[in-house]
TORKOL-4160 file (C-alpha; in steps of 0.2 Angstrom, whole numbers, padded with zeros to 4 digits, m for minus):
118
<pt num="1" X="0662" Y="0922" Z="0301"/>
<pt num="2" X="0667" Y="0906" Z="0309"/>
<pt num="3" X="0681" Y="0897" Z="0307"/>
<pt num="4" X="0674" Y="0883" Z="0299"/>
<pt num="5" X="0666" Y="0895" Z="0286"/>
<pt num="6" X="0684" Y="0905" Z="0284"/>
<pt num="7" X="0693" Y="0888" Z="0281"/>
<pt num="8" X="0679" Y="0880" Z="0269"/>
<pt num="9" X="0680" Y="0899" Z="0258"/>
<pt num="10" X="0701" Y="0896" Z="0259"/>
<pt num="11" X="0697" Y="0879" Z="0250"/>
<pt num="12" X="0686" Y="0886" Z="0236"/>
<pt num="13" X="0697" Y="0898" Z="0231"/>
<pt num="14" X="0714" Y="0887" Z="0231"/>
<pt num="15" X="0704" Y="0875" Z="0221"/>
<pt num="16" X="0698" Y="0888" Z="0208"/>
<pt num="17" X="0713" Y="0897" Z="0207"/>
<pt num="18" X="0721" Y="0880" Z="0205"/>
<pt num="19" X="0711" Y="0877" Z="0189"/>
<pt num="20" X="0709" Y="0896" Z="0183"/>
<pt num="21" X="0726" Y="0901" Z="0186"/>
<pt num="22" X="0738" Y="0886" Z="0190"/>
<pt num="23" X="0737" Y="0891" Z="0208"/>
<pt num="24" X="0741" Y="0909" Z="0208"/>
<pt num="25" X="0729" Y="0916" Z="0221"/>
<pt num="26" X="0732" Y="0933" Z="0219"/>
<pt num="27" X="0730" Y="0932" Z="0200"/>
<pt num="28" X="0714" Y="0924" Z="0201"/>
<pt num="29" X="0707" Y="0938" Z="0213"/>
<pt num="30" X="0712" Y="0952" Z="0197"/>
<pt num="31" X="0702" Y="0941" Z="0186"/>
<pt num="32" X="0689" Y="0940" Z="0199"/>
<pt num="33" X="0690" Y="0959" Z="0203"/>
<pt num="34" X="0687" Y="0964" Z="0183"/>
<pt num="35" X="0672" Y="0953" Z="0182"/>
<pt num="36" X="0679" Y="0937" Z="0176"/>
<pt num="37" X="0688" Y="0942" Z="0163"/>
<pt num="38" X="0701" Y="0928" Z="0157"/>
<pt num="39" X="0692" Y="0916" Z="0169"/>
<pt num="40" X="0683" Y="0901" Z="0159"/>
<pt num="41" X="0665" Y="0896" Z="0168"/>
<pt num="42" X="0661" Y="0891" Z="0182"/>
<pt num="43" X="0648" Y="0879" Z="0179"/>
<pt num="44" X="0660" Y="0869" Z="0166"/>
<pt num="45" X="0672" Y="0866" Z="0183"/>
<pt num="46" X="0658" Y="0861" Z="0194"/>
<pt num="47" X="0652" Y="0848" Z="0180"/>
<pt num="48" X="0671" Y="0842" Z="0178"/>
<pt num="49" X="0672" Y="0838" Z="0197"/>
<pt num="50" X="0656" Y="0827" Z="0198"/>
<pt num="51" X="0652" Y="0822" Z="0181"/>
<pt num="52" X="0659" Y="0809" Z="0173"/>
<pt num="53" X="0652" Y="0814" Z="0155"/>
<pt num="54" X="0655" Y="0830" Z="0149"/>
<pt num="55" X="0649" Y="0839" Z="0136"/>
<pt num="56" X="0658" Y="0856" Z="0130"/>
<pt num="57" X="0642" Y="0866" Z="0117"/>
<pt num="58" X="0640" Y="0882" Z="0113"/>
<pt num="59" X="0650" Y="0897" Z="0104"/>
<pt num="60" X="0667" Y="0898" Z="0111"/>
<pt num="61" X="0674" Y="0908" Z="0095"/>
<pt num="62" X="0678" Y="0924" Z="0108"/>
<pt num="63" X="0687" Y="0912" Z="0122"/>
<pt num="64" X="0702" Y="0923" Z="0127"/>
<pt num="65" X="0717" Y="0909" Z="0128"/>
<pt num="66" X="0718" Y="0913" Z="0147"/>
<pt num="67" X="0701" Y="0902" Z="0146"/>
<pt num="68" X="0705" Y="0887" Z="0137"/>
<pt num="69" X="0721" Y="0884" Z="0145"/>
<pt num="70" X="0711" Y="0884" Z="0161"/>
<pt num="71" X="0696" Y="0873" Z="0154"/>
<pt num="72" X="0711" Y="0862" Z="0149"/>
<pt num="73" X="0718" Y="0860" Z="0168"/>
<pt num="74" X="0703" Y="0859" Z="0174"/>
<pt num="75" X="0699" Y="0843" Z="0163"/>
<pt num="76" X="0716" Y="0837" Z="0166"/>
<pt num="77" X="0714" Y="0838" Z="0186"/>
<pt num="78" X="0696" Y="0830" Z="0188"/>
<pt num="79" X="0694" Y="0815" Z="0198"/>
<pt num="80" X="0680" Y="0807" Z="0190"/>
<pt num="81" X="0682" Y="0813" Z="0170"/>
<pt num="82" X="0677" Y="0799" Z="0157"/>
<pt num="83" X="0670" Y="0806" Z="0144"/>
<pt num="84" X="0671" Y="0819" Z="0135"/>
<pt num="85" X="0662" Y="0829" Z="0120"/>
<pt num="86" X="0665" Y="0845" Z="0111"/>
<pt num="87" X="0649" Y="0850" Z="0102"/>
<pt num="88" X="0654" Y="0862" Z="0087"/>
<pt num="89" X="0671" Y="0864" Z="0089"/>
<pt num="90" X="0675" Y="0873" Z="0073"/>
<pt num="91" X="0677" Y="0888" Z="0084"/>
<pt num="92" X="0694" Y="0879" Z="0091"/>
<pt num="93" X="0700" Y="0883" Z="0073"/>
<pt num="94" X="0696" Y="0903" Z="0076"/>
<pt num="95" X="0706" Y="0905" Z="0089"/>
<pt num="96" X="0722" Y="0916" Z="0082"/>
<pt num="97" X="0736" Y="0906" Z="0094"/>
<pt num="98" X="0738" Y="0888" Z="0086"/>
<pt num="99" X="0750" Y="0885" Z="0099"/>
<pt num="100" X="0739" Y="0889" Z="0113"/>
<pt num="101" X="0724" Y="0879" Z="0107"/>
<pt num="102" X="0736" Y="0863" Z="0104"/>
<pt num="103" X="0745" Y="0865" Z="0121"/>
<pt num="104" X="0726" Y="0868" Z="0129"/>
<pt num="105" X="0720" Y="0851" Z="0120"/>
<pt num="106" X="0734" Y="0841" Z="0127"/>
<pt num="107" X="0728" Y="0845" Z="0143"/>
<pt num="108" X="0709" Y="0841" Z="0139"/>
<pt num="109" X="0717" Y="0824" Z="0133"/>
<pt num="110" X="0729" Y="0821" Z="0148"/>
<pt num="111" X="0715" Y="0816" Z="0162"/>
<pt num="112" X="0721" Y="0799" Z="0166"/>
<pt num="113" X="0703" Y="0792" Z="0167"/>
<pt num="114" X="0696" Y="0799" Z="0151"/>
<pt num="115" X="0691" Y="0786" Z="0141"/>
<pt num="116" X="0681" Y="0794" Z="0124"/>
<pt num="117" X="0686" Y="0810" Z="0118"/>
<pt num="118" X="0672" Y="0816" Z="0104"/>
């Protein structure tokens, strides 16, 4: 390990805690230690920090509310955020807490740069 490679790994996991868990390092690592559970994809945060469309598709019905109040942060936080679709999203209305799912789109919706919500 150098240190460069020590300080760059310190950075990606204070930015995916940030987004996953609101900052709570040590949370994160649980998630990460029971293979993810709780923890919204990956690739949906990468798109969210370089993409300035972004598209949400696919079956979500069995998104734990850990998930989508993360997906929502993560939207919230991105830098570049000015579009964004959800494709299909009856499964929003499966999801038992009604609460969460409001709370959770509020945060999809707060990104100062987002322009189009679909």
């Amino acid at each position: 390990f150098s240190a460069n490679g020590v300080r760059v790994a310190w950075g990606k996991l204070t930015l995916y805690a940030r987004y996953h868990t609101g900052g709570h390092r040590r949370s994160f690592f649980r998630r990460m230690m029971h293979l993810g559970e709780g923890l919204a994809p990956a690739h949906f945060f990468s798109e969210l920090g370089t993409h300035r469309a972004v598209t949400i598709e696919g079956q979500w019905a069995h998104i734990s509310l850990a998930e989508l109040e993360s997906m929502g942060r993560a939207a919230r936080a991105s830098p570049v955020l000015e579009e964004l679709r959800i494709l299909d999203a009856a499964w929003l209305a499966w999801v038992e807490e009604r609460i969460a799912v409001r709370s959770a789109l509020k945060d999809l919706l707060a990104n100062r740069g987002l322009r189009r919500f679909e």
